[in-house]
C-alpha positions as CSV (number, residue, x, y, z in Angstrom):
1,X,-12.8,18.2,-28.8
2,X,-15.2,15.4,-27.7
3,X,-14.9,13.4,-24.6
4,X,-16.8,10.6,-22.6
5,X,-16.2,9.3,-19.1
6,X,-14.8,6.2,-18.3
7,X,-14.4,3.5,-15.8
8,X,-10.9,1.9,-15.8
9,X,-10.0,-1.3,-13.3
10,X,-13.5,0.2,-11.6
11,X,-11.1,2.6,-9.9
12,X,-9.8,4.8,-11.9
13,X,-11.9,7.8,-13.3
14,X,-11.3,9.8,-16.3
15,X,-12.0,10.9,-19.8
16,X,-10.5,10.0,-23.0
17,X,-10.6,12.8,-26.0
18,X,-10.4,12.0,-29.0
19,X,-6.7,11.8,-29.8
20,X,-7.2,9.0,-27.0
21,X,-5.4,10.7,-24.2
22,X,-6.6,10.2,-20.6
23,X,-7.2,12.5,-18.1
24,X,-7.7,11.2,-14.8
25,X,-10.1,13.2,-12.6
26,X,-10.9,10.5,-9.3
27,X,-8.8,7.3,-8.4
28,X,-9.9,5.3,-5.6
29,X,-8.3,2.8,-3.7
30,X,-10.5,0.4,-1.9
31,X,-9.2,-0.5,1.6
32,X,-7.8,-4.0,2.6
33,X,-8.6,-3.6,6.7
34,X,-6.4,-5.9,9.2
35,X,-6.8,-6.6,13.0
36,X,-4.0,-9.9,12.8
37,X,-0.9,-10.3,10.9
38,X,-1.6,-10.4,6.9
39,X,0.3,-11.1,3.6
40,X,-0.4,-8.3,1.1
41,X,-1.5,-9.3,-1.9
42,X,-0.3,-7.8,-5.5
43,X,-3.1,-6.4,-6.0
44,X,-3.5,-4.5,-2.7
45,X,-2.1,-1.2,-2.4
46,X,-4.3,0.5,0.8
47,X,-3.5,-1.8,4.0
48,X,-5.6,0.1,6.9
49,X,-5.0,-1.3,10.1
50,X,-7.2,-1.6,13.0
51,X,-5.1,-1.1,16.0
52,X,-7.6,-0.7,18.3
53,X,-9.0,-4.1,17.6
54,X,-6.1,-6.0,17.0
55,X,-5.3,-8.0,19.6
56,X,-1.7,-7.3,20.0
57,X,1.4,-6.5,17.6
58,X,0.7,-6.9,14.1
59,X,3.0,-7.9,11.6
60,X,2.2,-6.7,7.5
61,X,4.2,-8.8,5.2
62,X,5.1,-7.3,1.6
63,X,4.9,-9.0,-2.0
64,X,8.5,-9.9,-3.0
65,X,9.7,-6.7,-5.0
66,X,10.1,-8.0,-8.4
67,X,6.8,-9.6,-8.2
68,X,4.8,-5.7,-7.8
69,X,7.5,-3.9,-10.0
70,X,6.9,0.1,-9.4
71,X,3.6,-0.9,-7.3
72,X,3.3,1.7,-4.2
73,X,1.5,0.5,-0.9
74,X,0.2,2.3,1.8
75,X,0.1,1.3,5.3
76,X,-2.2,2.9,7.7
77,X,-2.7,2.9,11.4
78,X,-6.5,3.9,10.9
79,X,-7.4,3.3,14.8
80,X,-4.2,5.5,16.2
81,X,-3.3,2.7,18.4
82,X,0.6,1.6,16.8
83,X,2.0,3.6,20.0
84,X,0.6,0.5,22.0
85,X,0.0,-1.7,19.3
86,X,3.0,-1.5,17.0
87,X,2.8,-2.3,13.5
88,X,5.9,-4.4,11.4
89,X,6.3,-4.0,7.9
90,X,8.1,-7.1,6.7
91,X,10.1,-7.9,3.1
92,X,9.8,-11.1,1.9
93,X,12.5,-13.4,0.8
94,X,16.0,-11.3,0.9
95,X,14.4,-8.2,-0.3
96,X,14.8,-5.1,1.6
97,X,13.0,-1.9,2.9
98,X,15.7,0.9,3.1
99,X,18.3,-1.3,3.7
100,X,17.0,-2.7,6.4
101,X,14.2,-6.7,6.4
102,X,11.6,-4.5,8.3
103,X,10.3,-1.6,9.8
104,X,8.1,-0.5,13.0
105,X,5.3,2.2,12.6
106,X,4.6,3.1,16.7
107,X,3.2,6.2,16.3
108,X,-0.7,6.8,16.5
109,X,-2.1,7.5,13.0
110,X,1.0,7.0,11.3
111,X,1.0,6.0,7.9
112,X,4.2,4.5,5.7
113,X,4.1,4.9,1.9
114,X,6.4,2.2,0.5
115,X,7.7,1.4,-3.4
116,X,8.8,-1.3,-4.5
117,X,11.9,-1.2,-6.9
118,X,12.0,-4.9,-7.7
119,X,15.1,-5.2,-10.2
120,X,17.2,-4.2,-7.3
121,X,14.5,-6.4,-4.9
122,X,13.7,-3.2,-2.5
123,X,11.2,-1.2,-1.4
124,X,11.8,2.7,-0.7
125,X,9.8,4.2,2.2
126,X,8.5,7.8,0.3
């Protein structure tokens, strides 16, 4: 069986044999990194946030659901500072995350993993 390597979206690493399957072997995500409230783009998925140089309470606001369909995002408190410097993860629109419009991540070094479901216009925290 023959194979080459790849580059796919420049983040995604893998080989494809030639029946055309394709193994992935590396995916990176390259970081979006916040200090102030921020709208998450659809095509961010890594949303490190600098709580040590944020200025206070910072507020991440989510895609509407049925606009990322099956997309999963990552929230990070990269600095360990939520316990002082809470983060809020906000839905858009009427879409929810576990029921409720937002959630709090106050711990140091927490991270939240969230996906959207958007035919029912929700995210699930996983």
């Amino acid at each position: 069986m023959t194979s080459r390597t790849i580059t796919l979206n420049s983040t995604i690493y893998g080989t494809v044999d030639c029946k055309n399957k394709v193994s992935v072997s590396q995916f990176f995500m390259t970081p979006t990194l916040v200090t102030d409230n921020h709208t998450v783009a659809t095509t961010e998925y890594l949303i490190y946030v600098d709580t040590a140089t944020a200025m206070g309470n910072v507020t991440i606001t989510l895609p509407l659901a049925d606009s990322v369909n099956n997309q999963t995002f990552f929230v990070v408190d990269a600095t360990g500072e939520a316990n002082i410097k809470p983060i809020r993860i906000v839905a858009s629109g009427g879409d929810l995350i576990c029921g409720q419009s937002s959630v709090l991540v106050n711990n140091s070094f927490t991270s939240i993993t969230l996906f959207a479901y958007g035919p029912k216009n929700i995210y699930s925290i996983i």
